[in-house]
C-alpha positions as CSV (number, residue, x, y, z in Angstrom):
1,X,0.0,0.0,0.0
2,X,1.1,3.5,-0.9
3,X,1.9,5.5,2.7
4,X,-0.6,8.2,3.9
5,X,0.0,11.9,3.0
6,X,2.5,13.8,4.8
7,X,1.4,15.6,7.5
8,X,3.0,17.4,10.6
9,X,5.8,17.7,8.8
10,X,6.5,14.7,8.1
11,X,7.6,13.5,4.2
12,X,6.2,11.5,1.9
13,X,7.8,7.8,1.2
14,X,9.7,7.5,-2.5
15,X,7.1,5.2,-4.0
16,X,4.6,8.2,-3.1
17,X,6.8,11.3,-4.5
18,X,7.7,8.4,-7.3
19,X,3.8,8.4,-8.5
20,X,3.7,12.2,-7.8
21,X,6.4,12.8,-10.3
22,X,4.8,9.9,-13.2
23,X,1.5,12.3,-12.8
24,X,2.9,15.4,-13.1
25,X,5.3,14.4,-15.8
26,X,2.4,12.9,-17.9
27,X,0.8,16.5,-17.1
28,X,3.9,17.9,-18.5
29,X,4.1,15.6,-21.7
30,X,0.2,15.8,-22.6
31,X,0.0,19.9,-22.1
32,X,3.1,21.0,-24.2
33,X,1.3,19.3,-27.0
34,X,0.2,22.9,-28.6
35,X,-2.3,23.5,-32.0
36,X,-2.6,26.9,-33.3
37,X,-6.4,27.7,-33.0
38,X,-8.4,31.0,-34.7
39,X,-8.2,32.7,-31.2
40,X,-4.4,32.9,-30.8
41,X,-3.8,35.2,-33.9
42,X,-6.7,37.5,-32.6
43,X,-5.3,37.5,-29.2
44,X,-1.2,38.4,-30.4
45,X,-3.3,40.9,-32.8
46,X,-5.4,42.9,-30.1
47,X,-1.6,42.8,-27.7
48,X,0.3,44.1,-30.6
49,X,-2.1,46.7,-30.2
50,X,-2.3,47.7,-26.9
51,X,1.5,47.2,-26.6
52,X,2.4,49.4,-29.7
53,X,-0.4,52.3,-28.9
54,X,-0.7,52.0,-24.9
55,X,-4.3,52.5,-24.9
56,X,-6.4,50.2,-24.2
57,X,-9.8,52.1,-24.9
58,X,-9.8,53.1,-28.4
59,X,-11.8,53.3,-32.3
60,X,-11.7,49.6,-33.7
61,X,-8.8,49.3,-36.3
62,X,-9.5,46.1,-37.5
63,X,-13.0,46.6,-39.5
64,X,-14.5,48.6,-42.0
65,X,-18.2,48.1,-41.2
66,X,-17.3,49.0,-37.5
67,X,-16.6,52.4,-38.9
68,X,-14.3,53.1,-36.4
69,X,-16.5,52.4,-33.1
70,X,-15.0,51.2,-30.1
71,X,-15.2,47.9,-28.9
72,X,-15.5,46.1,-25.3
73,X,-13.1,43.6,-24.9
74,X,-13.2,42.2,-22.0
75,X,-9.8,39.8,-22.2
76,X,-7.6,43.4,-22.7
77,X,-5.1,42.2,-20.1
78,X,-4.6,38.4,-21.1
79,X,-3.9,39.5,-24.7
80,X,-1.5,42.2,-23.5
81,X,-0.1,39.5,-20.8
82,X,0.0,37.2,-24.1
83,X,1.8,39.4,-26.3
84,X,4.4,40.6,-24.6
85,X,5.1,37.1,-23.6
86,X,5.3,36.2,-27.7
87,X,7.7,39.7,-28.3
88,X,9.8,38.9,-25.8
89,X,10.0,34.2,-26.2
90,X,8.2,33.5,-29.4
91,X,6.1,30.1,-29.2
92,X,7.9,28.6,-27.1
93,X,7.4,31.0,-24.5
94,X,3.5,30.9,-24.9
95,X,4.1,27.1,-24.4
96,X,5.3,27.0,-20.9
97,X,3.6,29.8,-20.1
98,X,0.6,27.4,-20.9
99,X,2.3,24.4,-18.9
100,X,3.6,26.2,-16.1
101,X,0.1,27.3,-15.3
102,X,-1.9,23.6,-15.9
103,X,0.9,22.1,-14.0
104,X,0.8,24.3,-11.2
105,X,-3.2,23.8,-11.3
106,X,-2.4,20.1,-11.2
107,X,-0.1,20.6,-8.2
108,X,-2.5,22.4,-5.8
109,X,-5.3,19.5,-6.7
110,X,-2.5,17.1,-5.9
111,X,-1.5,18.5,-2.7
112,X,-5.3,19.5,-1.6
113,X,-6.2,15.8,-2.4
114,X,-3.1,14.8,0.1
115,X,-3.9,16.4,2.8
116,X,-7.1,15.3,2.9
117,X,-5.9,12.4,3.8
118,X,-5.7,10.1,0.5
119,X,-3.1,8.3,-0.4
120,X,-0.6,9.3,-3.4
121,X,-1.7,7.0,-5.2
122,X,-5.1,7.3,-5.4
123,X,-4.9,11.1,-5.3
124,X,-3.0,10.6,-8.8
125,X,-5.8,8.4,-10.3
126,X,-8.3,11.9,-9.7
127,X,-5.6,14.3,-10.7
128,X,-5.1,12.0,-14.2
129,X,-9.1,12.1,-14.6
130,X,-8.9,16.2,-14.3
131,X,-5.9,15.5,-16.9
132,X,-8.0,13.6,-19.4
133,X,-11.0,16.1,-19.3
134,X,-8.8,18.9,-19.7
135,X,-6.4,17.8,-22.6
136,X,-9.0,19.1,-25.2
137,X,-8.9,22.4,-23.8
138,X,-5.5,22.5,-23.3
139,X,-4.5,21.6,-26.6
140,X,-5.0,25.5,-27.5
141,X,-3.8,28.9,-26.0
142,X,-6.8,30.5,-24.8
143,X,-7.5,32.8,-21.9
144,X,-9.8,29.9,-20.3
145,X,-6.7,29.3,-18.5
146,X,-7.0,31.8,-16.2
147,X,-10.6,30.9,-15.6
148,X,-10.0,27.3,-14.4
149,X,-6.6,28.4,-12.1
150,X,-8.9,31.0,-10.7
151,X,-12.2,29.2,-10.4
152,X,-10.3,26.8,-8.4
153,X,-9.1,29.1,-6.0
154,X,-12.8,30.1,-5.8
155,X,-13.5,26.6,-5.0
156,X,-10.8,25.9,-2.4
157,X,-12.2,29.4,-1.1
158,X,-15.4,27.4,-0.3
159,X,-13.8,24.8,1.3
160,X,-12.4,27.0,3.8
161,X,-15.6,29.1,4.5
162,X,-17.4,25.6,5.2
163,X,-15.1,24.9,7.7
164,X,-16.1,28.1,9.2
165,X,-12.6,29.9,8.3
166,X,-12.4,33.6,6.9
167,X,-8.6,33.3,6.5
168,X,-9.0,33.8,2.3
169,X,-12.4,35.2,1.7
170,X,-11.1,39.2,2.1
171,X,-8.5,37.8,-0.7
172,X,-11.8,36.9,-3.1
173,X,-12.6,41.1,-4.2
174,X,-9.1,41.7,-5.3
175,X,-9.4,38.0,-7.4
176,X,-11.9,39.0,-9.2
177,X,-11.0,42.8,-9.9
178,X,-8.3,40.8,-11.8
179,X,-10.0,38.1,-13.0
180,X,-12.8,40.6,-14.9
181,X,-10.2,42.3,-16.3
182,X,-8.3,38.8,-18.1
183,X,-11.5,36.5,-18.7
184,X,-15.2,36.6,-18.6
185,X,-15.3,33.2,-16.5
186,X,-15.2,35.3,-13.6
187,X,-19.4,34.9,-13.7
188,X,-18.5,31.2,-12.9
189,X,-16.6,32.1,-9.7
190,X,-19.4,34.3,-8.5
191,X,-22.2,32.1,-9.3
192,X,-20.6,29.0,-6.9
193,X,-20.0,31.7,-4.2
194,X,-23.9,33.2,-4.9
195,X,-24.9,29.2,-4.6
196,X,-22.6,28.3,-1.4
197,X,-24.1,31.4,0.2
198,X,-27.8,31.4,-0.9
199,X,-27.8,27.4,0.4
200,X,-26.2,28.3,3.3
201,X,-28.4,31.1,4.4
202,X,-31.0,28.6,4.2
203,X,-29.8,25.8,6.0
204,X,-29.1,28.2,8.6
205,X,-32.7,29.2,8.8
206,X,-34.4,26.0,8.7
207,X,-32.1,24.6,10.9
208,X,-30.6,21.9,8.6
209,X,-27.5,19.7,9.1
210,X,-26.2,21.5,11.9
211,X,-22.2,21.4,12.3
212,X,-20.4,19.6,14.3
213,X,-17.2,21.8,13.6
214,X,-15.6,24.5,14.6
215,X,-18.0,27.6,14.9
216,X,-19.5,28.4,12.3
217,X,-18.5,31.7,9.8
218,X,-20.7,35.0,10.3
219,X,-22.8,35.7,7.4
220,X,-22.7,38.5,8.1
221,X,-18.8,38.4,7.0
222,X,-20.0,36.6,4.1
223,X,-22.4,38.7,2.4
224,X,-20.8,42.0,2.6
225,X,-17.9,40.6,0.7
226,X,-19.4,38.6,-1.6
227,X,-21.4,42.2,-2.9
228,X,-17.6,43.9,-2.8
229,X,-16.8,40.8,-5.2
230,X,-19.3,41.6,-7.3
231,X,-18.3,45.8,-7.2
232,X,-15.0,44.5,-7.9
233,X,-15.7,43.4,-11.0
234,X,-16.2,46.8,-12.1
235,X,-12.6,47.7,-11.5
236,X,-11.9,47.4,-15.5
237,X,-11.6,50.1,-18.9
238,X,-15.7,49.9,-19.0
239,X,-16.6,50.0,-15.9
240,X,-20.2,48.5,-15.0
241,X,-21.1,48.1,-18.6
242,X,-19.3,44.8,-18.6
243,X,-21.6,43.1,-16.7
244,X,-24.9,43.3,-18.8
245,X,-22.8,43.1,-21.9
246,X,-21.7,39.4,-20.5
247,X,-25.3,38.5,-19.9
248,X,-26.5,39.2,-23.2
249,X,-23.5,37.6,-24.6
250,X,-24.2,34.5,-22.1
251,X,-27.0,33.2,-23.4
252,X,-27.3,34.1,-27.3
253,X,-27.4,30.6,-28.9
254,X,-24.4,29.9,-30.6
255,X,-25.2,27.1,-33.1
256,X,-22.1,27.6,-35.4
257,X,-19.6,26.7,-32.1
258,X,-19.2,23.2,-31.1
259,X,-17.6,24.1,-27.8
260,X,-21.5,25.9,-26.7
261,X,-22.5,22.5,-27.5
262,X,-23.9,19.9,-25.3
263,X,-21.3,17.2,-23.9
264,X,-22.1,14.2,-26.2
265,X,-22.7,11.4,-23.2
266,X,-22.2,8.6,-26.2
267,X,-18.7,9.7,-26.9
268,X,-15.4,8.8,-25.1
269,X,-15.4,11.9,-23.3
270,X,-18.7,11.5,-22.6
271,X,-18.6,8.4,-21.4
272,X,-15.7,9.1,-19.3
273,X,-17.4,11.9,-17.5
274,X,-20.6,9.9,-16.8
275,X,-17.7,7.6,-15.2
276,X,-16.1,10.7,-13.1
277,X,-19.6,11.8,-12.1
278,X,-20.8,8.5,-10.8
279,X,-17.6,7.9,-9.2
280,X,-18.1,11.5,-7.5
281,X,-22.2,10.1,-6.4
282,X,-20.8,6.8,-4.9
283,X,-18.5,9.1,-3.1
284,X,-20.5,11.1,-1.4
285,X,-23.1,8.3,-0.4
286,X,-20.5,6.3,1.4
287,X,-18.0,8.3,2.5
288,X,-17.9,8.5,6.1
289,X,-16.8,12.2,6.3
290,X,-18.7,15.6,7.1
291,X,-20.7,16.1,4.0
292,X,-22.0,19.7,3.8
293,X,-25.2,20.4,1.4
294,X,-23.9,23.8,0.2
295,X,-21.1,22.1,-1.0
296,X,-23.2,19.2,-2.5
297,X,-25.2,22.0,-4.2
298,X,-22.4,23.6,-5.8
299,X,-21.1,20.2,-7.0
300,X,-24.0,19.9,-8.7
301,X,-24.6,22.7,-10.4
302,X,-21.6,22.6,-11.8
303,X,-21.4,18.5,-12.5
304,X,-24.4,19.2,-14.5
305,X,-23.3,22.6,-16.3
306,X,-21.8,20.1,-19.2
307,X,-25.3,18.8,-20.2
308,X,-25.3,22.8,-21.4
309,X,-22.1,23.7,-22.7
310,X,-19.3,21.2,-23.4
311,X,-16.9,24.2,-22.8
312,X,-17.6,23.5,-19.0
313,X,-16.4,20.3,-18.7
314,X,-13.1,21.4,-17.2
315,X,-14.4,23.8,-14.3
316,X,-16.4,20.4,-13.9
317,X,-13.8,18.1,-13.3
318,X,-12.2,20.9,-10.8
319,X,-15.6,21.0,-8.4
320,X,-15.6,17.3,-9.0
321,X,-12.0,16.6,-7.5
322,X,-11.7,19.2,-5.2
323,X,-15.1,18.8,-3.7
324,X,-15.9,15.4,-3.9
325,X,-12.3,14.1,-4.0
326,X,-11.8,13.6,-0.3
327,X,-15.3,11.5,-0.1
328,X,-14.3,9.3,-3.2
329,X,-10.9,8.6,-1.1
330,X,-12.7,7.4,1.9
331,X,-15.7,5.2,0.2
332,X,-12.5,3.8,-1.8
333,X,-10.6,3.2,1.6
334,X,-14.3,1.8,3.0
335,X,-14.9,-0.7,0.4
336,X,-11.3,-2.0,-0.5
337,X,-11.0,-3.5,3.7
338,X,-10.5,-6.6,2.2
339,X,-6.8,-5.2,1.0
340,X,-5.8,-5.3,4.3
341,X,-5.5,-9.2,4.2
342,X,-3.3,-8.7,1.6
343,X,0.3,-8.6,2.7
344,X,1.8,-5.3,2.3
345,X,4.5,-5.2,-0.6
346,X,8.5,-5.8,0.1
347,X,10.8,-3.4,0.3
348,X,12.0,-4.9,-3.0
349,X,8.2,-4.6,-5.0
350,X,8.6,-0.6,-3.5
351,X,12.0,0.0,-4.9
352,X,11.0,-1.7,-8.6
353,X,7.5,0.7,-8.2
354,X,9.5,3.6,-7.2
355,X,12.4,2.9,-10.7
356,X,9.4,2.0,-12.7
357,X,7.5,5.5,-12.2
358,X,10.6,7.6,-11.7
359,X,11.7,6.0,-15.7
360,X,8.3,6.6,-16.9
361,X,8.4,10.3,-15.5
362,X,11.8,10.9,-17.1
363,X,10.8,9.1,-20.4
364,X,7.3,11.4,-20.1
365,X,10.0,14.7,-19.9
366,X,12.4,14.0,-22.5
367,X,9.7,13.5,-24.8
368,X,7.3,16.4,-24.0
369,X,10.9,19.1,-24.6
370,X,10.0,19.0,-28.1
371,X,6.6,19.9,-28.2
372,X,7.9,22.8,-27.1
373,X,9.4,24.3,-30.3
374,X,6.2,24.6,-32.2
375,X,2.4,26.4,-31.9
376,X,1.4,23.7,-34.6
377,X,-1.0,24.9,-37.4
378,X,-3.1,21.8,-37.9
379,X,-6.0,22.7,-40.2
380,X,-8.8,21.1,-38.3
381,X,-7.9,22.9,-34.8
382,X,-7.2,26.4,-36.8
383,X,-10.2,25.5,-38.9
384,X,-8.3,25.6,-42.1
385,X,-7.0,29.3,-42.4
386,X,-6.2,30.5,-46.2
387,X,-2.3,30.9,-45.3
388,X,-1.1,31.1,-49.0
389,X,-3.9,33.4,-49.9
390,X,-3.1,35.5,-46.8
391,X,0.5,35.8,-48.0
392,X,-0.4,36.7,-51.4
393,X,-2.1,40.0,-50.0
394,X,0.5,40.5,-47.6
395,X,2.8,40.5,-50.3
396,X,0.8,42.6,-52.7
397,X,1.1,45.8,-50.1
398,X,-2.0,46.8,-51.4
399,X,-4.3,48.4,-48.8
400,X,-7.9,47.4,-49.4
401,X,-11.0,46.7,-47.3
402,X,-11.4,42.5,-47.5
403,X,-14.6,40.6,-47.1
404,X,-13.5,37.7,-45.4
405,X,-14.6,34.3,-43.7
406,X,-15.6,34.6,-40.4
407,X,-13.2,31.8,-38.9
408,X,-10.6,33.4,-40.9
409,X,-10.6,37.0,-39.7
410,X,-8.7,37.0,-37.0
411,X,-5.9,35.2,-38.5
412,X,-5.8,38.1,-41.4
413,X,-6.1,40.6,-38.2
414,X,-2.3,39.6,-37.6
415,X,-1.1,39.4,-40.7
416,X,-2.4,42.1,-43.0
417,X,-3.7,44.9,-40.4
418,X,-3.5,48.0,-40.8
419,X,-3.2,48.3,-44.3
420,X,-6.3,45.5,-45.1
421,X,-9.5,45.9,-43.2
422,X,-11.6,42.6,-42.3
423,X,-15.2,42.7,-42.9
424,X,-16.1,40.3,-39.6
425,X,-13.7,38.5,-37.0
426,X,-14.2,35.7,-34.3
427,X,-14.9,39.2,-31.9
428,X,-18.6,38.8,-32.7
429,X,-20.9,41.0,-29.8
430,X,-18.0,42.7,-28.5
431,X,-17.3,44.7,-32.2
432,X,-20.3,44.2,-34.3
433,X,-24.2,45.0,-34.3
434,X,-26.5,42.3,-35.1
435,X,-26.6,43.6,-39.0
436,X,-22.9,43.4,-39.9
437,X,-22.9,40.0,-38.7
438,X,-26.4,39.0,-40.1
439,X,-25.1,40.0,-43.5
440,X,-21.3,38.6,-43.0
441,X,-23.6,35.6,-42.8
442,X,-25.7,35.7,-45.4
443,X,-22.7,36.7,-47.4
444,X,-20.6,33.5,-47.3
445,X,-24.2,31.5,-47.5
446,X,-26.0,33.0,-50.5
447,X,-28.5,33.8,-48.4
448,X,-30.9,36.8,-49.5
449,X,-29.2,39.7,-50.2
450,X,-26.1,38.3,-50.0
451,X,-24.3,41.3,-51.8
452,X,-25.6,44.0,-49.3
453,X,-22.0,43.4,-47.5
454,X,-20.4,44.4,-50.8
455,X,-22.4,47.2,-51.4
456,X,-23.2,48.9,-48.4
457,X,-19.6,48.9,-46.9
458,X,-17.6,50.2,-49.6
459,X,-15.5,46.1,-49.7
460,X,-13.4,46.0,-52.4
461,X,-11.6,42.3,-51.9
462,X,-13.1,39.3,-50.5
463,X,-11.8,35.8,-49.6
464,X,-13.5,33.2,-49.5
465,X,-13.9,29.4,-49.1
466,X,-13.9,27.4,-52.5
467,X,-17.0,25.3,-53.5
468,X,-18.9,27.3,-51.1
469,X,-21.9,30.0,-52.4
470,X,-20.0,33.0,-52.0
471,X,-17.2,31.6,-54.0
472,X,-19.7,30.4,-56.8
473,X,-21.9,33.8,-57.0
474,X,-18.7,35.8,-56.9
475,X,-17.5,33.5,-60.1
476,X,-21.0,35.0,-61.5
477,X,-21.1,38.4,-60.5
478,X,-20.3,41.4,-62.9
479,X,-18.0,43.5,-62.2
480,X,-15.8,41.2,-60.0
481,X,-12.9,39.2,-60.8
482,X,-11.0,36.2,-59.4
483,X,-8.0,36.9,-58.8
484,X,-5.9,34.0,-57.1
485,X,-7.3,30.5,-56.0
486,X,-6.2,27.4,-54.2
487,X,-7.8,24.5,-53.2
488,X,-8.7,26.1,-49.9
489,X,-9.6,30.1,-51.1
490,X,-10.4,31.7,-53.8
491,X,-9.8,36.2,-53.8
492,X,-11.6,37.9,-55.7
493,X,-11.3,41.9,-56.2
494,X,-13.9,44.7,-57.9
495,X,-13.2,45.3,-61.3
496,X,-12.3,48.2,-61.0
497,X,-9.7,49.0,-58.9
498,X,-6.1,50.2,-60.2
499,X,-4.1,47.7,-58.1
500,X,-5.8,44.0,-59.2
501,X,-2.4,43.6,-61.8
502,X,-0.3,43.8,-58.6
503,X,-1.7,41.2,-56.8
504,X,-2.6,38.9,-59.9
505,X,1.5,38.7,-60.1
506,X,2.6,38.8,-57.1
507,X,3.7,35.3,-56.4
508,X,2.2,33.3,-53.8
509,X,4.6,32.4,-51.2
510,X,6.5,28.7,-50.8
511,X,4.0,27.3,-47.9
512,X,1.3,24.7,-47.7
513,X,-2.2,26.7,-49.2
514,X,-3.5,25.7,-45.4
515,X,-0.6,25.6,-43.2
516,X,-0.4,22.2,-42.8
517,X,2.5,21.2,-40.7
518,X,3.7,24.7,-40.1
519,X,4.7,26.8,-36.9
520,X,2.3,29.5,-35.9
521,X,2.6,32.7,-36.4
């Protein structure tokens, strides 16, 4: 049997730190895996921005049919984080930046798990479950990071106030003055702490499942900072605005996005998670330990926040481990008392456990160091972005306003910006009204007046996907012209502008038409 966590000082046993390191490792070698995604080019885009200008406030540059109106962005300090971090390490840097900060989320799950009392071991089967369910997510560079480090410093937050402790909760306003300025997930955080505190007020008041623990916290502590959390979030460039502009943004359907999605319970990961969640049930039935309904509540809500968005399956897998981690440790320890019949392993089965793990951790290291070299553009996770046709324009030097594919505006935001305009970017609410983007759409689907775009907006390029209706009416339409195509794009420019000849000879550069295989940017 693997030795109890250290506590009291006291240190862990080398088969223990062994297992430790084999997790973490294989949290190492699975994270530094890195695809280029649309997002990443926006996000080096909107940094270069803010770096180059030092404003953070200001007209949009990027579109035409914004005509120059500001827009909220709500991730200012992430991409600014994000960028400088690229200027100053390249990809590489963005790579451990990514790793440094899933490992260190894996660590404090690790350790929490410990010292609760479960073994190493079995602490490391959990922390490789909140691996699997967040490899997906992981695979990208997106500012969700910061979300799940600091939802789970919410959670842990909770853990504490149920024990009747208000060491951390005067740390929670400044959290999320930060947190509203990096990443919209912040409405995650408040919701569980809204939850945690509307349950508890009532359990008070009925009288329900009195504590046997220490005494219990004021709520009168409670509430007061739970509203500053809430003023906090105001501490950004907009101000109050943000939070009915979230809202809004919250719960428009988004169709066209897998990730707002369902979780699919017939696939693997679907499967898997009906696994974690049933695991996380049996725990809390049989685990002898305090069980606390606010906590149950929040565990949940949040177990069942999947079923609504598959994007949510990491903060998931956090509530699930941290919350119902220690339970699933002691209904384990209850039901395996037949292992105790079993004769403890030799000294010599410890040391062969202990050189088994500590090779597979080293093998796990040596061969995540590659991985990172390379933001991989892989066209299925960048959702196939025209990088030939990109580098024909960029070549061209032409400036021009440029109908473009939704998916692939925010790549042409990094490349060809300022002197080519976008007509519509992966930005969506935070930069357009309802009618650019209505007729972005009906642009690249031949849907109704599918030209409005290239009339009412002065466009004078557009790119667009082959084989799809916007290529095949452009082929149709007088007075345009094609004017470069591969098997991915097809450009095509008005008739009448004086600088077609440059970019019909301007060679296209020496790269896969998609990017397949190359290194981001």
């Amino acid at each position: 049997m693997t030795p109890g966590p250290a506590r009291g000082g006291k240190h862990l046993a080398p088969a223990s730190l062994a297992v430790i390191a084999l997790v973490m490792s294989l949290g190492l070698y699975r994270f530094a895996h890195t695809l280029a995604d649309p997002d990443i080019w926006g996000h080096l885009a909107i940094g270069r921005l803010y770096h180059e200008t030092g404003r953070i406030r200001q007209p949009d540059p990027f579109s035409y049919v914004t005509a120059g109106h500001e827009w909220l962005n709500f991730e200012w300090l992430y991409e600014l984080v994000l960028y400088r971090i690229f200027a100053a390490a390249g990809p590489a840097g963005l790579i451990l930046l990514k790793v440094t900060v899933a490992l260190l989320l894996l660590g404090v799950v690790y350790r929490y798990l410990c010292r609760q009392g479960i073994p190493a071991d079995r602490a490391g089967i959990i922390v490789v479950a909140v691996i699997h369910f967040f490899v997906p997510f992981l695979i990208t560079i997106r500012p969700h990071l910061v979300t799940y480090t600091l939802f789970l410093a919410v959670l842990l937050l909770l853990r504490t106030m149920d024990r009747g402790e208000a060491r951390w909760l005067y740390a929670a306003p400044p959290l999320f003055a930060l947190w509203a300025n990096l990443h919209p997930g912040f409405l995650a955080g408040l919701g569980v702490l809204g939850i945690w505190t509307s349950v508890e007020l009532v359990r008070r008041r009925l009288g329900i499942g009195a504590r046997e623990a220490p005494a219990s916290l004021s709520m009168w502590t409670v509430i007061p900072v739970l509203v500053a959390c809430v003023l906090a979030t105001g501490l950004n460039p907009w101000g109050y605005r943000l939070l009915p502009f979230l809202w809004r943004t919250a719960t428009v359907p988004r169709p066209e996005i897998s990730e707002w999605q369902p979780l699919l319970l017939g696939t693997v990961q679907g499967l898997t998670y009906v696994l974690f969640v049933a695991a996380a049930a049996l725990g809390w039935s049989y685990s002898r330990r305090p069980r606390s309904l606010p906590l149950l509540s929040v565990l949940v809500v949040c177990a069942l926040l999947p079923l609504i968005a598959w994007r949510h399956v990491p903060l998931a897998a956090l509530a699930i481990a941290v919350l119902a981690g220690e339970h699933i440790g002691d209904a384990w320890e209850r039901g395996s008392g037949y292992a105790r019949r079993i004769p403890a392993p030799s000294a010599a089965a410890n040391r062969v456990l202990v050189a088994a793990a500590t090779i597979g951790a080293v093998l796990f290291v040596v061969l995540a160091v590659p991985r990172f070299r390379c933001i991989v553009i892989d066209p299925p996770s960048a959702l196939g972005q025209p990088v030939r046709a990109v580098g024909v324009l960029r070549a061209s030097g032409v400036s021009a306003n440029l109908a473009i594919d939704f998916d692939w505006g925010l790549y042409a935001m990094y490349h060809l910006t300022p002197t080519i305009k976008i007509s519509m970017d992966g930005r969506r609410e935070t930069a357009y009204d309802d009618r650019p983007y209505t007729q972005n759409l009906d642009f690249k689907l031949g849907l109704g007046d599918w030209a409005a775009l290239l009339r009412e907006y002065d466009t004078q390029l557009a790119l667009v996907r082959r084989f799809q209706p916007a290529d095949n009416l452009l082929r149709l339409k007088p007075g345009w012209t094609l004017l470069y195509e591969d098997p991915l794009a097809a450009l095509f420019g008005r008739a009448d502008l004086p600088y077609l000849g440059r970019i019909r000879t301007t060679p296209p550069p020496s790269v896969p038409y998609d990017g397949t295989g190359l290194c981001m940017p």
